[in-house]
Structure formats: C-alpha cells, structure tokens
KOLVONU-482377 format. One record per residue: x negated, y negated, z negated of N, C-alpha, C in turn; residue in three letters; residue number from 0. Coordinates in Angstrom, 3 decimals. Layout:
BEGIN
+----------+----------+----------+----------+----------+----------+----------+----------+----------+--------+-----+
|      nxx |      nyy |      nzz |     caxx |     cayy |     cazz |      cxx |      cyy |      czz | residu | num |
+----------+----------+----------+----------+----------+----------+----------+----------+----------+--------+-----+
|        X |        Y |        Z |        X |        Y |        Z |        X |        Y |        Z |    Ala | NUM |
...
+----------+----------+----------+----------+----------+----------+----------+----------+----------+--------+-----+
REM end
This chain:
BEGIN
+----------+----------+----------+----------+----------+----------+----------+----------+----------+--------+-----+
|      nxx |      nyy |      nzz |     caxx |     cayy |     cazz |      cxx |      cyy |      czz | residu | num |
+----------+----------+----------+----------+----------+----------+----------+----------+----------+--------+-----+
|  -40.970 | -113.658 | -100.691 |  -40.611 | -114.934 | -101.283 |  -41.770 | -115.917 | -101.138 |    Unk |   0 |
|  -42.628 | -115.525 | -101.458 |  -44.088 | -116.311 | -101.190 |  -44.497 | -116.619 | -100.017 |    Unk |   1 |
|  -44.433 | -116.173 |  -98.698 |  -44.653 | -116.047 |  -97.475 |  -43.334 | -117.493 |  -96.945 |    Unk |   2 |
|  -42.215 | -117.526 |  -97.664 |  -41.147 | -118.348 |  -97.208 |  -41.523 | -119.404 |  -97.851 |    Unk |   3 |
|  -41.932 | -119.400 |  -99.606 |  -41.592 | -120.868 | -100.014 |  -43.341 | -121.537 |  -99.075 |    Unk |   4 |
|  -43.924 | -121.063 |  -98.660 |  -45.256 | -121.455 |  -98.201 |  -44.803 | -122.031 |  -96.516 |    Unk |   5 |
|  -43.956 | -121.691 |  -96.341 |  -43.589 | -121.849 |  -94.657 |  -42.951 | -123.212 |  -94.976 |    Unk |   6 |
|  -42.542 | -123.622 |  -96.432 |  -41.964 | -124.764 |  -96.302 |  -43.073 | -125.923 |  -96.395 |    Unk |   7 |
|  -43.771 | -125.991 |  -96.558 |  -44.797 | -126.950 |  -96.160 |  -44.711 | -127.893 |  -97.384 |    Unk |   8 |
|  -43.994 | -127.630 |  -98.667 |  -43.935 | -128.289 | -100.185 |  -45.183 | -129.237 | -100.555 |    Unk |   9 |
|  -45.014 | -130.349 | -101.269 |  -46.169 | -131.187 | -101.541 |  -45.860 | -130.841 | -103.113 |    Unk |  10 |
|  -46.892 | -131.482 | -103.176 |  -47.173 | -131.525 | -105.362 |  -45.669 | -131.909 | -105.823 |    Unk |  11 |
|  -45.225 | -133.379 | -105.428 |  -44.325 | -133.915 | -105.498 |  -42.638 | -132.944 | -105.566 |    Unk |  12 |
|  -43.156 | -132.303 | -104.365 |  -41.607 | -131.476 | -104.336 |  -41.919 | -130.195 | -105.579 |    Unk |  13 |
|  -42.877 | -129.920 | -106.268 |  -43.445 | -128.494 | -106.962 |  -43.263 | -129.420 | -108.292 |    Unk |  14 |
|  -43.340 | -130.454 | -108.568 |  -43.348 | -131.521 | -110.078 |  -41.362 | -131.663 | -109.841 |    Unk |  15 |
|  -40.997 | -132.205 | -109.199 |  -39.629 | -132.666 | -109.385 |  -39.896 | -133.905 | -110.408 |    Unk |  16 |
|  -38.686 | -134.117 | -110.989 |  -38.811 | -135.669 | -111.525 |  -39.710 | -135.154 | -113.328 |    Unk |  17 |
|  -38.972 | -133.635 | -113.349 |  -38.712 | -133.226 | -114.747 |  -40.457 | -133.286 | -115.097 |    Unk |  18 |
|  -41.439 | -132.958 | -114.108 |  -42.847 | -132.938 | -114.365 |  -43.590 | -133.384 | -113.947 |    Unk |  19 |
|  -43.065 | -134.948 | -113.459 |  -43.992 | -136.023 | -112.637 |  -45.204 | -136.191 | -112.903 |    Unk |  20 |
|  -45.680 | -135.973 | -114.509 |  -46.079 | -136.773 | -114.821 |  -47.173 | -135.696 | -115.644 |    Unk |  21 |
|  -46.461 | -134.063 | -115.383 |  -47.484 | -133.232 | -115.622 |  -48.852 | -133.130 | -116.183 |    Unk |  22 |
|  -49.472 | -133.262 | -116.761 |  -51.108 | -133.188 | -116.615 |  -52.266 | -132.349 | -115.821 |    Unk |  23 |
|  -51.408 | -131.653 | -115.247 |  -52.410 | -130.519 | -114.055 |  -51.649 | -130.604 | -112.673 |    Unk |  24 |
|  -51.974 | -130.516 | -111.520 |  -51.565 | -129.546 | -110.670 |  -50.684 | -128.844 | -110.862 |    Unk |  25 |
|  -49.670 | -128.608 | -109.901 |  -48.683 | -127.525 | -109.699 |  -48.069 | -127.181 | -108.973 |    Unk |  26 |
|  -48.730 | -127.731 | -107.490 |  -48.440 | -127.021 | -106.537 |  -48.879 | -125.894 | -106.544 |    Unk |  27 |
|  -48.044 | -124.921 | -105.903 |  -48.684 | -123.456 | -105.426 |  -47.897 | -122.596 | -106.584 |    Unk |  28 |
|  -47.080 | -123.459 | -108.030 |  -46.348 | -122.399 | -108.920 |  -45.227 | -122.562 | -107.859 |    Unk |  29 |
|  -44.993 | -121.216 | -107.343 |  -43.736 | -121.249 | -106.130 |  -42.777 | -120.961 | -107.653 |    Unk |  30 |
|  -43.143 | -120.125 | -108.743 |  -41.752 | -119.709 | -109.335 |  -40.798 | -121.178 | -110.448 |    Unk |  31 |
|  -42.161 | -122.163 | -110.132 |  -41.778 | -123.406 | -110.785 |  -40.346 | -124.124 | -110.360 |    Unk |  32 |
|  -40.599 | -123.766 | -108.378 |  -39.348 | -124.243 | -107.863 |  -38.210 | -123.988 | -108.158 |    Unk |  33 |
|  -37.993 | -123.000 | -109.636 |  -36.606 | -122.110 | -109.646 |  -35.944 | -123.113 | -110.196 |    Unk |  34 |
|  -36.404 | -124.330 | -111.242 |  -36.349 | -125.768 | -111.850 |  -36.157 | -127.010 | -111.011 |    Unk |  35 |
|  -37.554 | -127.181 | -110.324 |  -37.245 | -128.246 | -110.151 |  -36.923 | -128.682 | -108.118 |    Unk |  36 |
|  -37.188 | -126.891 | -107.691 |  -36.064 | -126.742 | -105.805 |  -35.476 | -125.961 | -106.105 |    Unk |  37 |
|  -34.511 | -125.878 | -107.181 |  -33.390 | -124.505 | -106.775 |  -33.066 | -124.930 | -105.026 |    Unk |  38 |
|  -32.642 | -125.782 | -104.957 |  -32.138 | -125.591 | -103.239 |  -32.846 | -124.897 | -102.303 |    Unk |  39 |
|  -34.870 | -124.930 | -101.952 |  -35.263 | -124.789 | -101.480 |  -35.189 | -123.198 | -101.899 |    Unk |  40 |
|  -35.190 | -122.602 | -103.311 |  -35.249 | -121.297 | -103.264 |  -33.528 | -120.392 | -102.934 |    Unk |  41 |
|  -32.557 | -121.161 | -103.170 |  -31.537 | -121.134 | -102.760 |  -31.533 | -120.630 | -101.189 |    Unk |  42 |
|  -31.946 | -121.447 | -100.617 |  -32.154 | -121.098 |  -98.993 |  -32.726 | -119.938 |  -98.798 |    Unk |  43 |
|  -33.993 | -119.604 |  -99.451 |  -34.560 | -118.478 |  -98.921 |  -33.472 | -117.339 |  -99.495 |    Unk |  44 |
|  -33.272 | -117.289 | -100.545 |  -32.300 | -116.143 | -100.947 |  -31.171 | -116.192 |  -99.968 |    Unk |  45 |
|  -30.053 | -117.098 |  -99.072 |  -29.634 | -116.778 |  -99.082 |  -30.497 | -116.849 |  -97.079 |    Unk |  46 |
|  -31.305 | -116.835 |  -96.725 |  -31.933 | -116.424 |  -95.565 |  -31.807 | -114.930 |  -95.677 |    Unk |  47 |
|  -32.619 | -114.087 |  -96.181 |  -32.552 | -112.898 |  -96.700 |  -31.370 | -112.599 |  -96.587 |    Unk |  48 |
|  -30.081 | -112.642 |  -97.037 |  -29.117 | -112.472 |  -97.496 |  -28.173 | -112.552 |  -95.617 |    Unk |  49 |
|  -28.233 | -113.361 |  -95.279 |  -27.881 | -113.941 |  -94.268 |  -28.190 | -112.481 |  -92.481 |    Unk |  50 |
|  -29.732 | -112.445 |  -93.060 |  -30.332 | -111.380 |  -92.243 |  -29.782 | -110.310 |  -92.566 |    Unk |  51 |
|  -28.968 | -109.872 |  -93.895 |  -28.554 | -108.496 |  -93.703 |  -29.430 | -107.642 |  -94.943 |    Unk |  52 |
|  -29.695 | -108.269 |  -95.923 |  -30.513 | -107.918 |  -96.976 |  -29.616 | -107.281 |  -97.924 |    Unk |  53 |
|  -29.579 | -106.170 |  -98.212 |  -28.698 | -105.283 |  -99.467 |  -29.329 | -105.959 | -101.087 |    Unk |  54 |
|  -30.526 | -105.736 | -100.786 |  -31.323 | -106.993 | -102.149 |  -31.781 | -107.706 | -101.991 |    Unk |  55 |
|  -32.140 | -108.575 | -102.971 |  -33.037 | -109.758 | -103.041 |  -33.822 | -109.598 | -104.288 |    Unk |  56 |
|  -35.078 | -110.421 | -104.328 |  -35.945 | -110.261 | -105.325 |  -35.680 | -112.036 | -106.473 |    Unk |  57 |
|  -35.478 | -111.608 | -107.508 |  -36.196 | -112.936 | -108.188 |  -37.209 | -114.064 | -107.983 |    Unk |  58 |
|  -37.281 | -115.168 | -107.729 |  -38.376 | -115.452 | -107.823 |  -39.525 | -116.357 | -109.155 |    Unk |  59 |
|  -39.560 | -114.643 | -109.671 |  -40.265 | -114.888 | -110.795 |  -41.286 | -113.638 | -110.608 |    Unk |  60 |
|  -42.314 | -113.994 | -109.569 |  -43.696 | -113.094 | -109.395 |  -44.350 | -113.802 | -110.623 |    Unk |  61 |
|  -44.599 | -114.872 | -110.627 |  -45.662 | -115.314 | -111.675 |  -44.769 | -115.773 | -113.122 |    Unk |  62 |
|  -43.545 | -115.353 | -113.449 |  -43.315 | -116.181 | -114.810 |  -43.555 | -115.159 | -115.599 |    Unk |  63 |
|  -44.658 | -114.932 | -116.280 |  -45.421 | -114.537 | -116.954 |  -46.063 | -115.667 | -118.047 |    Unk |  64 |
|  -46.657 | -115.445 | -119.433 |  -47.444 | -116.206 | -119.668 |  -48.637 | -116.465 | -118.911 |    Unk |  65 |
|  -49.596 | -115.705 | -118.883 |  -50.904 | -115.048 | -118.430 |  -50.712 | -116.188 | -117.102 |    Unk |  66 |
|  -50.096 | -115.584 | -115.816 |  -49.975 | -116.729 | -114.959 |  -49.668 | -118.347 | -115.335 |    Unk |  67 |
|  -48.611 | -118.438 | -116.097 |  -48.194 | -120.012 | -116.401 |  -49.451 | -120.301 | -116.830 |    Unk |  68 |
|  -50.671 | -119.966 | -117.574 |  -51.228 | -120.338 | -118.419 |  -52.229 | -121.498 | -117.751 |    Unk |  69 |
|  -52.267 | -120.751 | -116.344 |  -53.430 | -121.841 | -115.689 |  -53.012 | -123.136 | -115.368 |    Unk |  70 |
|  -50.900 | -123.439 | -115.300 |  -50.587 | -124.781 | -115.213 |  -50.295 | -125.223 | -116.916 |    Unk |  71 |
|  -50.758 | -124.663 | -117.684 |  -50.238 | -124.875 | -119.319 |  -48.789 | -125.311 | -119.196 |    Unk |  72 |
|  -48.266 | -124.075 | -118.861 |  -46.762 | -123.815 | -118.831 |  -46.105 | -122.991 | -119.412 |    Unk |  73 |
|  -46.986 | -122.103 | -120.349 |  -46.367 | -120.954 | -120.614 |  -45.373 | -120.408 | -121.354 |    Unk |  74 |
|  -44.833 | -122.002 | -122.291 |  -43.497 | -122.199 | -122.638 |  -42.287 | -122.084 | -121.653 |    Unk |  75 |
|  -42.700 | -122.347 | -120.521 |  -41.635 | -122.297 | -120.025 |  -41.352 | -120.948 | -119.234 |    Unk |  76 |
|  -41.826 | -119.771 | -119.556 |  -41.808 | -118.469 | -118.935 |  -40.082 | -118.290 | -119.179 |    Unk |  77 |
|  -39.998 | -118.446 | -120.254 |  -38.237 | -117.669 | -120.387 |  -37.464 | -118.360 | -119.758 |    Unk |  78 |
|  -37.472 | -120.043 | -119.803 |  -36.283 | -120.904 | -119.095 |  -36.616 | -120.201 | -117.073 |    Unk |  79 |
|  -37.958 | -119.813 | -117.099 |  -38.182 | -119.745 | -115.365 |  -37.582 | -118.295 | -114.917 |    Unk |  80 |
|  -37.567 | -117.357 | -115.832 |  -37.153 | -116.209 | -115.685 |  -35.245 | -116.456 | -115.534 |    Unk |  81 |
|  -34.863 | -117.227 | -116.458 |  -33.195 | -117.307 | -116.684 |  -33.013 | -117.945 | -115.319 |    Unk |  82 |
|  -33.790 | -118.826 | -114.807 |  -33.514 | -120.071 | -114.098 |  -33.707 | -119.689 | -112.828 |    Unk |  83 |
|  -34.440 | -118.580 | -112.686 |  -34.724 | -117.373 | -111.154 |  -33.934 | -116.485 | -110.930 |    Unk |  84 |
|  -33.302 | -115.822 | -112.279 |  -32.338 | -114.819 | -112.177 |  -31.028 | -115.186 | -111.715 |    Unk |  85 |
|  -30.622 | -116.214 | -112.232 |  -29.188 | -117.583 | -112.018 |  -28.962 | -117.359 | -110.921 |    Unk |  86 |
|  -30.297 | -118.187 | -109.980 |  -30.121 | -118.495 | -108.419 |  -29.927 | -117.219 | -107.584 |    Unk |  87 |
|  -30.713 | -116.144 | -108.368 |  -30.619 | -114.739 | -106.870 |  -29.274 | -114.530 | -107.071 |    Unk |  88 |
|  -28.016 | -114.342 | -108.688 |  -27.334 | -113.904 | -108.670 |  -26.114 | -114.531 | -108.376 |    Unk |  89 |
|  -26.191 | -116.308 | -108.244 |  -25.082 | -116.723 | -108.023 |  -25.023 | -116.557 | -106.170 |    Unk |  90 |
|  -26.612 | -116.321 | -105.443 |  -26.878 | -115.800 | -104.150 |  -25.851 | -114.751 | -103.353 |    Unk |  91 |
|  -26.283 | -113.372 | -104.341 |  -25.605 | -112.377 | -103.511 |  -24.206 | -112.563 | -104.024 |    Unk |  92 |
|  -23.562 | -113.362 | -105.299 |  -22.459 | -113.095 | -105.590 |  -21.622 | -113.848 | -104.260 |    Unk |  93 |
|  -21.997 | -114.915 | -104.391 |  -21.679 | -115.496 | -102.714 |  -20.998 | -114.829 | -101.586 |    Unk |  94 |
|  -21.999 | -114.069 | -101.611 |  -22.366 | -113.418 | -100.581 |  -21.029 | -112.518 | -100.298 |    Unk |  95 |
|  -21.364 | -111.684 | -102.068 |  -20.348 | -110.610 | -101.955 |  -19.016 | -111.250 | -101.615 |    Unk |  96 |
|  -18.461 | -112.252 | -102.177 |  -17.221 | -112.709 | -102.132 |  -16.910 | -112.733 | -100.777 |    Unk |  97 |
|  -17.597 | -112.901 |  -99.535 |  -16.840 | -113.656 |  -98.017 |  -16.364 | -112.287 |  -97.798 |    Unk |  98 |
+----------+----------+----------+----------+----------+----------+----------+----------+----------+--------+-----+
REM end
C-alpha cells in the first residue's frame, strides 16, 4: 500500500483535502490520512490489487494508531481512520465479488 500511494506523486495539498487545509503541521507522508480526505486515490490501489488477481487486500491503516497519529497531532482521529480504511477495502472486494 505504501509503495503505491508513494508512486502517486501526492502533494501536501492532496494529503490535507479541504477538511485539513488549514492543519497546523505537515501531513504529507500520513498515506493512512488519504482514507478521508483520497478515498479515490486509495480506492484505486485496492481495486489495482484486486484487478491483478488478489484473493486479499490489506487496510490502509499501517499507521492509525495513536502513537503514529501523534507526530501529525491527529490522534483523535485514529478510530474515524480505521472505520474510514476498513469501508473502502470492503466496499473494494465486495465489488469485486459481485461481477
């Protein structure tokens, strides 16, 4: 997952979305931030994976943790990033399963 959202070449801008323009830190590089504010972009990779012939897919919630959020003082938002990662993989393979 990390290796893909990095191939997309993301600026601050696309990692803030509108919802955290205005942020007070940095936040590029939280790839699991995108589950908020690029579902599309993580959308794609799940269903890349998926596409190639993938039986699973992973969440992308490597870092929604407090401990990690903590360095963008995010760590409120660990549970909405976890619900909001799980959503996208599963409305992914459900997709999937249906064709």
């Amino acid at each position: 997952m990390g290796t893909m959202v990095q191939s997309r070449e993301l600026t601050e801008a696309d990692f803030r979305g509108e919802r955290f323009a205005d942020w007070e830190r940095d936040v590029k590089g939280n790839n699991d931030l995108l589950s908020i504010t690029r579902p599309d972009v993580i959308r794609d990779i799940h269903n890349a994976f998926l596409d190639a012939g993938a039986d699973v897919i992973e969440t992308n919630t490597f870092n929604s943790n407090a401990p990690s959020m903590a360095d963008y003082g995010m760590e409120s938002l660990v549970p909405e990033l976890n619900a909001a990662s799980a959503r996208l993989a599963r409305e992914c393979a459900d997709a999937v399963a249906a064709k």
